[in-house]
N, C-alpha and C positions, 0 to 999 in steps of 0.2 A: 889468640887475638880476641877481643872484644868487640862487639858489633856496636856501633852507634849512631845516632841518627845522621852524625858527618859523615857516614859510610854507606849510605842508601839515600839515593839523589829523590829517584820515585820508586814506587811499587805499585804494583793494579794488581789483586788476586781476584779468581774469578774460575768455573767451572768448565769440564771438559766434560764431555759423553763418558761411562765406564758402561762395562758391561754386568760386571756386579756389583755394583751400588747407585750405578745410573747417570752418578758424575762426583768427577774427582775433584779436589780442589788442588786449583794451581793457582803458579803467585810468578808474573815477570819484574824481575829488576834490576835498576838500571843503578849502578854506582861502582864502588872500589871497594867488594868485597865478593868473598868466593862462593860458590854453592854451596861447599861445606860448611862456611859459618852461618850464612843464612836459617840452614838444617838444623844447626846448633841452636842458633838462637830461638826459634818455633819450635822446636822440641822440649825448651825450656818455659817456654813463656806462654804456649798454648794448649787447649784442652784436645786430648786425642781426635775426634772427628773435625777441630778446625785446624788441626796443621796441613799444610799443602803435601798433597804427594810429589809434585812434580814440578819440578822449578827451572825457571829460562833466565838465564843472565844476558840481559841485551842491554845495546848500548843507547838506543834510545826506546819511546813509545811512541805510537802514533796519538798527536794529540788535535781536539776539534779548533775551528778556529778563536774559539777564546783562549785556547790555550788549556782546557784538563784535559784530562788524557780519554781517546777515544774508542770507550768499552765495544762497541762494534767493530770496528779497524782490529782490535787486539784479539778478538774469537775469533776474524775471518784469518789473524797472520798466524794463530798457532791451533787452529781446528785441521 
């Protein structure tokens, strides 16, 4: 399967605590497509230090009241 933008509704990536490198990068997304393709597609398409390590398929994000998504809400729900 091929990943395409009709297959990722949103995405927010965004850093986690690591212990050896200080912070990991992660990426939540919300659409009709699987972890593995995601992994595929950023394995393809990104340079080594910017693919995410760790990836959350949710059904939505929390977003502020205009409506983008809200990067404080989204470290407190996956810190």
């Amino acid at each position: 399967m091929r990943v395409s933008a009709h297959d990722i509704h949103q995405v927010v990536a965004f850093g986690l605590p690591d212990e050896q490198w200080g912070q990991r990068v992660c990426v939540a997304v919300v659409g009709s497509v699987s972890e593995a393709h995601v992994r595929e597609f950023a394995a393809k398409e990104l340079a080594g230090p910017k693919r995410p390590k760790t990836f959350f398929m949710v059904k939505a994000l929390p977003q502020t009241h205009s409506g983008t998504i809200d990067r404080s809400a989204v470290l407190a729900l996956f810190a």
